[in-house]
C-alpha positions as CSV (number, residue, x, y, z in Angstrom):
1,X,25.1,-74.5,-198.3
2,X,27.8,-75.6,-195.9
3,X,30.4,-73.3,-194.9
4,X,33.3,-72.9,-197.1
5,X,36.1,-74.4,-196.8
6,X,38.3,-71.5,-198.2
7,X,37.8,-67.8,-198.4
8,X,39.2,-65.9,-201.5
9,X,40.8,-62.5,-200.7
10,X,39.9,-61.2,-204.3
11,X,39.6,-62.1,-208.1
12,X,41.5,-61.1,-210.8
13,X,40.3,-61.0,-214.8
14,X,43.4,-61.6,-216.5
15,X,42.8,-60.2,-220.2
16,X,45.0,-60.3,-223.0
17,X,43.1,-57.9,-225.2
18,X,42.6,-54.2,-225.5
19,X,40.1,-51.6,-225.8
20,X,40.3,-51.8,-229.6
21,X,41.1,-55.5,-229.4
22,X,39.0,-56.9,-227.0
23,X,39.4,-60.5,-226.1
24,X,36.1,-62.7,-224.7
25,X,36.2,-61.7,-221.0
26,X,36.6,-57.8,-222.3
27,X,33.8,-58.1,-223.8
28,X,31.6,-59.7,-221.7
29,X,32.7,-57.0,-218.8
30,X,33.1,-53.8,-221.5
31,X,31.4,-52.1,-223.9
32,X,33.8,-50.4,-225.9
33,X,36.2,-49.5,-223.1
34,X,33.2,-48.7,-220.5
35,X,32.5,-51.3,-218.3
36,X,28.9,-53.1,-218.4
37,X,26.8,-51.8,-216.4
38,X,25.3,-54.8,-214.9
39,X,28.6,-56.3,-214.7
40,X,29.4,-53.0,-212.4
41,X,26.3,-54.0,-210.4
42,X,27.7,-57.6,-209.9
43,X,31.3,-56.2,-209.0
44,X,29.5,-54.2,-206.1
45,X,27.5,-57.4,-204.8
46,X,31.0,-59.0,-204.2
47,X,31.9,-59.0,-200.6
48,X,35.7,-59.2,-201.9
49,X,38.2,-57.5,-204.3
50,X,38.5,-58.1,-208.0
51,X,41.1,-56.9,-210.0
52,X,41.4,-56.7,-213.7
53,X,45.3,-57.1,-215.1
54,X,46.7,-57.9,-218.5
55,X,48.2,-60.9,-219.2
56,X,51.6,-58.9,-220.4
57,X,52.1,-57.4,-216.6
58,X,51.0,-59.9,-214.3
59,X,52.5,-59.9,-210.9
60,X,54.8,-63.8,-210.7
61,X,52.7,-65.0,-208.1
62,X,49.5,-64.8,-210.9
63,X,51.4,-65.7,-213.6
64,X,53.0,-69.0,-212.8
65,X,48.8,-70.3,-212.4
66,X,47.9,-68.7,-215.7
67,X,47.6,-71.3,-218.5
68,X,45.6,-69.8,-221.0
69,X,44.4,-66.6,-220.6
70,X,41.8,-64.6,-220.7
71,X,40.6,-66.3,-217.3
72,X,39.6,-65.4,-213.5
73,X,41.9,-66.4,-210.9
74,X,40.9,-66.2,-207.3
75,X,43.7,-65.3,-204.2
76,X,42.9,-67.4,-201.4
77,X,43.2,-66.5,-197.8
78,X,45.7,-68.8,-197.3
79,X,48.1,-67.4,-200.4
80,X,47.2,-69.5,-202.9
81,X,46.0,-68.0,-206.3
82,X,43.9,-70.9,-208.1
83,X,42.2,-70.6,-211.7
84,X,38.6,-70.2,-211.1
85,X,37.5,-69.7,-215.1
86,X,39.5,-71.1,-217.7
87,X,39.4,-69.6,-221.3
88,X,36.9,-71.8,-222.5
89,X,34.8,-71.7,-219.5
90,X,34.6,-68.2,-220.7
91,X,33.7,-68.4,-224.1
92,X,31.2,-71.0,-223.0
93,X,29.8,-67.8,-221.7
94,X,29.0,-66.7,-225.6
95,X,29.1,-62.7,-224.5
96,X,26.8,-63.0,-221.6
97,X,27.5,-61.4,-218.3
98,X,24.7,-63.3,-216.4
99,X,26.4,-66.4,-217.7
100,X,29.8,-65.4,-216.3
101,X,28.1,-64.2,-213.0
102,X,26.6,-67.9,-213.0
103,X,29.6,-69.8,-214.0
104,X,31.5,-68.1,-210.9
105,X,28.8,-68.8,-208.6
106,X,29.0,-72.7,-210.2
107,X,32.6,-72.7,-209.1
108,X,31.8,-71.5,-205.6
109,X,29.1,-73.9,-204.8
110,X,30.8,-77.0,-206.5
111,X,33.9,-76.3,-204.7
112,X,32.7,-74.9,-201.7
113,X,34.5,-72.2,-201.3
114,X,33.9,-68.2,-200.7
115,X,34.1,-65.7,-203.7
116,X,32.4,-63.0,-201.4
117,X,28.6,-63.7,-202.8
118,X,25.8,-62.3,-200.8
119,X,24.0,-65.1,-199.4
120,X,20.7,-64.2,-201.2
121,X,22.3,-64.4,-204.8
């Protein structure tokens, strides 16, 4: 793979349920209110920050990309935040947090850009 064209900083899972009323990404990264443990494995692989926020108390700068949440949205190096999963990308991930590690690598190597993968993923 070419080098990216654009670094993100970090990613933030925007969820708009709770603990006991988990939404699709909650429950793809949590079991009950615990998080996954592979999920915890992938979050450690990351070379970058990611954030977890609910959709009720997102900083402005997040919230004016957020369209339909739950979703990931990445912050770029150069201040941009972008939508990297839409809500239906995430169902699309039926549960599965080696489909959502996937569909985030997708993004990165379709779009070239840097979401702090190892290179040996």
């Amino acid at each position: 793979m070419e080098e990216p064209h654009k670094k993100a900083l970090r990613l933030i899972l925007v969820y708009t349920g709770s603990s006991q009323r988990p939404d699709i990404l909650m429950r793809i990264t949590h079991d009950d209110a615990l998080e996954r443990e592979e999920w915890r494995m992938f979050r450690r692989l990351l070379s970058i920050q990611m954030d977890e926020m609910h959709a009720s108390a997102l900083p402005s700068l997040v919230e004016r990309v957020v369209v339909s949440p739950p979703c990931v949205i990445g912050r770029f190096a150069d201040g941009e935040h972008t939508v990297i999963l839409h809500s239906n990308m995430i169902e699309e991930c039926d549960g599965d947090p080696d489909l959502l590690m996937n569909a985030l690598w997708a993004y990165a190597c379709t779009f070239n850009v840097d979401l702090g993968f190892p290179r040996s993923f």
